[in-house]
C-alpha positions in Angstrom: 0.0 0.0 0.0 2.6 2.7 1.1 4.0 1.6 -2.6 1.1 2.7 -4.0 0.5 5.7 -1.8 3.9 7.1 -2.5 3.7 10.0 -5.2 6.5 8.5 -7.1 4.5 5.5 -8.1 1.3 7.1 -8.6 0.1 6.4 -12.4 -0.2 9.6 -14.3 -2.6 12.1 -14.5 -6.0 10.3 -16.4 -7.0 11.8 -19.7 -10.8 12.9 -20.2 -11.9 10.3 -22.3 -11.0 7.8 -19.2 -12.4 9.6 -16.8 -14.9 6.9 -15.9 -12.4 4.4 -15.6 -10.3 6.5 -13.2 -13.2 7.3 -11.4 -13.5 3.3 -10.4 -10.5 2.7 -10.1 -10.1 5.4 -7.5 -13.3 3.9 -5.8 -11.1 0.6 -5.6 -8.0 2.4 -4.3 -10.2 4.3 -1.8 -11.5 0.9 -0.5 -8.4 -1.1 -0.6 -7.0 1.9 1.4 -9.6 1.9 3.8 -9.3 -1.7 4.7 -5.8 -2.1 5.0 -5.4 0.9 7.2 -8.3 -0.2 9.7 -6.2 -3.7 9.7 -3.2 -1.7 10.5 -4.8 0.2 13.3 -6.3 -2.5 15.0 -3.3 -4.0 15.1 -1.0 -1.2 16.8 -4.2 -0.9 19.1 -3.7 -4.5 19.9 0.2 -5.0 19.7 1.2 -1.8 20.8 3.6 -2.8 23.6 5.6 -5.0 20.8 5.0 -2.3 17.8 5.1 1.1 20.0 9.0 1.0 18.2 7.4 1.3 14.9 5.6 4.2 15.5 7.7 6.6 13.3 6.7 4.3 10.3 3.1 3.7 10.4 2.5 7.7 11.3 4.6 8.0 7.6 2.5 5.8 6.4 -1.0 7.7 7.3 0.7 10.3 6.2 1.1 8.9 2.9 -2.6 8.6 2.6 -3.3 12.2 3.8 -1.1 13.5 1.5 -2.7 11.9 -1.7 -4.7 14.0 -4.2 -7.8 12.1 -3.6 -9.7 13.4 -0.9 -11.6 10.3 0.0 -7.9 8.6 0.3 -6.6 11.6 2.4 -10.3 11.4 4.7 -9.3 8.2 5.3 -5.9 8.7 6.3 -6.8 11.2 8.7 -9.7 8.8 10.4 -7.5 6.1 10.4 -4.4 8.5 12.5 -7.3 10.1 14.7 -9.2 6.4 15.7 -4.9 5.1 16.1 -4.2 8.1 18.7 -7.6 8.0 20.5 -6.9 4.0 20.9 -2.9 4.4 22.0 -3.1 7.5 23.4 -3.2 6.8 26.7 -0.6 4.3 26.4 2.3 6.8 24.7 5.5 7.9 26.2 6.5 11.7 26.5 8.6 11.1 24.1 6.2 9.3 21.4 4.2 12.0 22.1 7.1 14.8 21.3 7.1 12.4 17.8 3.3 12.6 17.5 3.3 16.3 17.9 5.9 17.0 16.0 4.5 14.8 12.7 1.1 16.6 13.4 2.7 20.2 12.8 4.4 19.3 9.5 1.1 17.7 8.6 -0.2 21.0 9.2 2.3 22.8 7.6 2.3 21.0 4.4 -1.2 20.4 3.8 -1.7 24.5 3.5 -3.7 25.2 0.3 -0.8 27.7 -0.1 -1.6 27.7 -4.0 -4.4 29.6 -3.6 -2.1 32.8 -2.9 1.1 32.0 -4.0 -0.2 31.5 -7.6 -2.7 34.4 -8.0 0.2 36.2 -10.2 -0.1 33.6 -12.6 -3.4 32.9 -13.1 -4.1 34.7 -16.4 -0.9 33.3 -17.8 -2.1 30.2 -19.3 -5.0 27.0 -18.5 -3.8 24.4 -15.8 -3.2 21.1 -17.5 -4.6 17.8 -16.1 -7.5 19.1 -14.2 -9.2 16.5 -12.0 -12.3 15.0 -12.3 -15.1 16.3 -9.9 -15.3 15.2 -6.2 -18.0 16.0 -3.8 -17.5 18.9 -1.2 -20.2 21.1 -0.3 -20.6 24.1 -2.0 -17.5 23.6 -4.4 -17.9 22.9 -8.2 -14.4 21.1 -9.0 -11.6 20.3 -12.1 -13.6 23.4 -13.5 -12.0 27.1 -14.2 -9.0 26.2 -17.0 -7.1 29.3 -16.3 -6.8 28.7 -12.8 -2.8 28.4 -12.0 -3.2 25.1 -9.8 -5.2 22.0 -9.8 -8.6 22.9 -8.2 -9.8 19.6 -6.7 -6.1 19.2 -4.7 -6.7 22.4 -3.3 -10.1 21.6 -2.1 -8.7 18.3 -1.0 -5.6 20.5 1.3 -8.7 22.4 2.6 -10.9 19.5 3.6 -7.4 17.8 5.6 -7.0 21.0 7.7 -10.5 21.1 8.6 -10.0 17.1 9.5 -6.7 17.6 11.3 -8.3 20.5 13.4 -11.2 18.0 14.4 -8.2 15.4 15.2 -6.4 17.7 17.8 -9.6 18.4 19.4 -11.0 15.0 19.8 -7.5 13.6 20.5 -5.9 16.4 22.7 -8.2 18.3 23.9 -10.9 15.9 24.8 -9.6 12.5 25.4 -5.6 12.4 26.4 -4.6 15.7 27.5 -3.6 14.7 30.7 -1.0 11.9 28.7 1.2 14.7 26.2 3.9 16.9 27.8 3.5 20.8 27.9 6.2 21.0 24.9 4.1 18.5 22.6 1.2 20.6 23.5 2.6 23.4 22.7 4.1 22.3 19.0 0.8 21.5 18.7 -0.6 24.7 19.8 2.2 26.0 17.2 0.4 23.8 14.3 -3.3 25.0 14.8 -1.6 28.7 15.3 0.2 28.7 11.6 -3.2 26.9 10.3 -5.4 29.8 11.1 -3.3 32.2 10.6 -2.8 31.2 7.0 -6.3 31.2 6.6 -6.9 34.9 8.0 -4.3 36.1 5.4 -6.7 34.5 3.2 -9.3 35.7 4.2 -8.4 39.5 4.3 -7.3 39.4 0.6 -11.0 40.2 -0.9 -9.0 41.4 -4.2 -7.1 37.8 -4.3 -10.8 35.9 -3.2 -12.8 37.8 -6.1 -10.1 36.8 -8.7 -10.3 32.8 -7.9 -14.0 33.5 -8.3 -13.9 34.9 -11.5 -11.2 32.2 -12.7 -13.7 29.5 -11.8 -12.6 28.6 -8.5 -16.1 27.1 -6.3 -17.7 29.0 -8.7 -21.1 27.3 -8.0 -20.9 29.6 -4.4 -22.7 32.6 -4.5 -20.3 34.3 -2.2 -16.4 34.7 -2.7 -14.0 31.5 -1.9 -12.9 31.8 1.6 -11.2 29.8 4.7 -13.4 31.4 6.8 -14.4 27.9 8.7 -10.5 27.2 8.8 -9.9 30.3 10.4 -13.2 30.3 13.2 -12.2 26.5 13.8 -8.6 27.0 14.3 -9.2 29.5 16.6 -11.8 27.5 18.8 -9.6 24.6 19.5 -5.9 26.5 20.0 -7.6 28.7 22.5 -9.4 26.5 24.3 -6.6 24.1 24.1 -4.6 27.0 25.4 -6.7 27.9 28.2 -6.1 23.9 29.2 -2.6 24.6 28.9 -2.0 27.7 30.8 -4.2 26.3 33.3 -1.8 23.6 34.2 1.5 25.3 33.5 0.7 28.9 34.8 3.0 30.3 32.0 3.3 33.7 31.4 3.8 33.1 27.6 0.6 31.3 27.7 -1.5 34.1 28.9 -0.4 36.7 26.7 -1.2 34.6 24.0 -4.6 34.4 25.8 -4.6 38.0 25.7 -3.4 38.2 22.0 -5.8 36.5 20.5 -9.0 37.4 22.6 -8.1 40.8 21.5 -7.4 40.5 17.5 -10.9 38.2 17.5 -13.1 41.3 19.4 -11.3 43.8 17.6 -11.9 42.2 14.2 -16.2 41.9 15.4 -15.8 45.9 16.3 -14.0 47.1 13.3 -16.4 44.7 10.8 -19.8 46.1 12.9 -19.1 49.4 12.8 -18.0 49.2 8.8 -21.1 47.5 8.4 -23.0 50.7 10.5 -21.4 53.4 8.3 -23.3 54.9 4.9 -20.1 53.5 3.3 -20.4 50.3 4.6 -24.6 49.6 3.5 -25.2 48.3 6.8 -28.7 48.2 8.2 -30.7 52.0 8.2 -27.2 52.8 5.9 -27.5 53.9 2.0 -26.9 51.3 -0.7 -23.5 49.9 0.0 -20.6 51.2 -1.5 -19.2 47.9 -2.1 -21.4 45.3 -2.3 -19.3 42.3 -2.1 -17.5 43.4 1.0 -20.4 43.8 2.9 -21.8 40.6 2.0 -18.1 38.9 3.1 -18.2 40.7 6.3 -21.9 40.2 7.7 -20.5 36.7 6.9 -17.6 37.1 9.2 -19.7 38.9 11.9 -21.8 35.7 12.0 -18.7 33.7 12.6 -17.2 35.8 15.1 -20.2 36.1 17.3 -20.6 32.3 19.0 -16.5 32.4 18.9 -16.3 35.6 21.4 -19.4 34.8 23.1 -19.0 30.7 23.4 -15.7 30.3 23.1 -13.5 33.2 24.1 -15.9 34.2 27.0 -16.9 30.7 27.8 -13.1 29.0 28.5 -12.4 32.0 30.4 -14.8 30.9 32.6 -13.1 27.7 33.0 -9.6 29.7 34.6 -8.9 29.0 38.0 -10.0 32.1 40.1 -6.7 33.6 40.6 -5.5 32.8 37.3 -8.9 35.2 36.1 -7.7 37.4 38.6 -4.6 38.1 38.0 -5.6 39.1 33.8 -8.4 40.7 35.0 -7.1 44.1 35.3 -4.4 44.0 32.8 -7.0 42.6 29.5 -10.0 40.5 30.6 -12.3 43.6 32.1 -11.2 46.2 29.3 -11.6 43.8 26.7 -15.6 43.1 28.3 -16.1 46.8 28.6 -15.6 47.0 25.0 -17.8 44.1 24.6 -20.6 46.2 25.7 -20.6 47.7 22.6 -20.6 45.4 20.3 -24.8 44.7 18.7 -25.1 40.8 19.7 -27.2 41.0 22.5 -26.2 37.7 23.7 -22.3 38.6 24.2 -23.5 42.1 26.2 -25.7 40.4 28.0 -22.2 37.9 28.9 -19.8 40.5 30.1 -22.7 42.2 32.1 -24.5 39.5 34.0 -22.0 36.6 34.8 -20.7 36.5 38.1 -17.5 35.0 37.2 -16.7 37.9 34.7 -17.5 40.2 37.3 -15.2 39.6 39.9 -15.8 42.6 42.1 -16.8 43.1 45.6 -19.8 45.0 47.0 -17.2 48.1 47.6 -16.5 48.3 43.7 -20.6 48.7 42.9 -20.6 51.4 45.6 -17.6 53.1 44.1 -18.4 52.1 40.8 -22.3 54.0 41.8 -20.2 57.0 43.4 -18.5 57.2 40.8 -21.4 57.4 38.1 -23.0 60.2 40.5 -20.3 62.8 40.2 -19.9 62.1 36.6 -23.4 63.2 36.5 -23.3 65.8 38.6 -20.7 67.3 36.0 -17.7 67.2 38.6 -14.4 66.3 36.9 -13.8 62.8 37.4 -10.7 62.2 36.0 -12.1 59.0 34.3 -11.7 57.7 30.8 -14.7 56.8 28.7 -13.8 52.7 29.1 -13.9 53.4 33.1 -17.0 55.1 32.9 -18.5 52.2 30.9 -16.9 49.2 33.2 -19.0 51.6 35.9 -22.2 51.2 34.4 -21.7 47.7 33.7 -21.2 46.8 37.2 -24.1 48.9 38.6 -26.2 47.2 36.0 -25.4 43.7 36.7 -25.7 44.5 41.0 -29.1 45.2 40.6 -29.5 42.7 38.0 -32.1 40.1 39.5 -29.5 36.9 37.9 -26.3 38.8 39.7 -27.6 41.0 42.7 -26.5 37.6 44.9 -23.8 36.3 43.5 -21.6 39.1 43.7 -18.6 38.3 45.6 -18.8 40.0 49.3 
């Protein structure tokens, strides 16, 4: 199998008139794949004490399948590693794990669709030879758009494995053996699902690069622009939760400003896209016909996105920090960044910041200072205070007498 896997001996690209032959034939690669590599997991599950010194191999061998041009191959590649680690997991030294991490990051790295911006420049230059037959992915129309400047259905396939190795590292990391891998394979790992989703925001934020794959022909069946915006809002999910795990058990300093890094790119980026989408220029709602029609569309899109990240994820693992660990970012990035939350139109994230104890943190003293406070800046006396004090304030007057908080406020 790994001879057939290997790209050397793969048999060369299928002309159209044989496209119907290649098509089974791939079927009966995709099942001979399948049932060799559940017979090979099974195994390691079963002999792993004796075949543990293999491991090296067999992950290059998954590998092998991942990194083939047919997606349902490269599905069942990453299946077959994710049901192999869930089984062994448990069972794996520090220093298989170190391997395990460090075979997932170059799976990572070399599964980027990297072609879809690294060959923008050369699109117009001439048709792409050998396009592939169609495959099914929702929402894509594949082998389609001859002057794109890479093979259309591999690039969907690269974009399908990241999605799949995401799901891996949450399932397999995060859920099920985080206690068995070593801060540093974690945090290779972390590494991986950083370089993943920051590829796909570069992506994302090149509108001008997106509308010209569209007009090439690239998912051209979609009525809005080609995008990684799933690989991006999934990314982000797992490598913060993952990281709130982490920093939760190692206390590091490098952990939380990451923490604090990304919590504030992901609410900055929801501010900056709801306020473009409130100006006349941007069209928003009770706004004149937008000025660009295309963007607007893209980011109401990305607002959508972002919304159950900050409010579900973001604002939700936070909740899972130790108390002094909250405590000690309170002041520095947690309590800013959840005054600026108050702004922000989903009514669900406001209502968040404002009524959750645990994001309140404050003692009965700060709502009577906080209330002083508010009645001299009303009074018109100079305060001294800054508009985002003012707000955090309000906030926690509101939530005191808030019938959900008025009791749980720390005394």
């Amino acid at each position: 199998m790994l001879h057939l896997l290997t790209p050397g001996n793969r048999p060369p690209a299928t002309p159209p008139a044989e496209k119907g032959a290649a098509t089974t034939d791939q079927g009966v690669t995709s099942s001979t794949c399948l049932s060799a590599v559940s017979a090979l997991t099974r195994l390691v599950d079963k002999r792993f004490d004796r075949l543990g010194f293999l491991l090296p191999q067999i992950l290059s061998l998954l590998g092998a399948c991942i990194h083939h041009e047919s997606e349902a191959v490269a599905r069942i590649g990453v299946e077959a590693e994710k049901q192999l680690l869930l089984a062994i997991g448990g069972r794996c030294s520090d220093a298989q794990w170190m391997k395990i991490a460090d075979h997932l990051h170059k799976l990572f790295n070399s599964t980027l669709p990297s072609e879809l911006t690294r060959s923008t420049k050369q699109a117009n230059n001439g048709p792409t030879s050998g396009a592939s037959p169609n495959h099914r992915v929702t929402g894509a129309l594949r082998g389609h758009g001859s002057a794109l400047p890479f093979d259309s259905s591999e690039v969907v396939t690269k974009c399908v494995v990241q999605l799949l190795l995401i799901d891996l590292v949450y399932r397999v990391v995060f859920r099920e053996h985080y206690d068995s891998v070593p801060a540093q394979a974690v945090q290779t790992i972390l590494d991986a699902l950083h370089l993943s989703f920051k590829f796909a925001h570069s992506f994302n934020v090149r509108l001008d690069i997106r509308e010209k794959l569209k007009k090439l022909g690239f998912m051209r069946d979609m009525k809005q622009l080609p995008g990684l915006l799933k690989q991006e809002r999934e990314g982000i999910c797992v490598y913060f939760r993952l990281l709130v795990k982490l920093y939760s058990t190692t206390s590091s300093r490098e952990c939380a400003e990451k923490l604090s890094q990304v919590s504030i790119d992901v609410v900055t980026s929801l501010q900056r896209k709801e306020k473009f989408l409130k100006t006349p220029e941007g069209g928003g709602l009770g706004t004149p016909k937008a000025a660009d029609p295309v963007k607007v569309m893209e980011f109401e899109r990305e607002v959508a996105g972002l919304i159950p990240l900050v409010s579900d994820v973001i604002l939700g693992s936070l909740m899972e920090l130790p108390n002094e660990m909250f405590a000690e970012n309170c002041g520095d990035w947690i309590f800013p960044m959840l005054c600026d939350l108050i702004l922000v139109d989903d009514r669900g994230i406001r209502s968040k910041t404002m009524l959750d104890p645990r994001l309140l943190l404050k003692t009965e003293e700060d709502v009577m200072q906080a209330k002083q406070l508010l009645q001299r800046f009303r009074n018109g006396e100079d305060t001294g205070a800054s508009d985002r004090e003012l707000w955090a304030a309000r906030k926690l007057c509101e939530a005191a007498i808030h019938p959900v908080t008025q009791d749980k406020l720390i005394q």
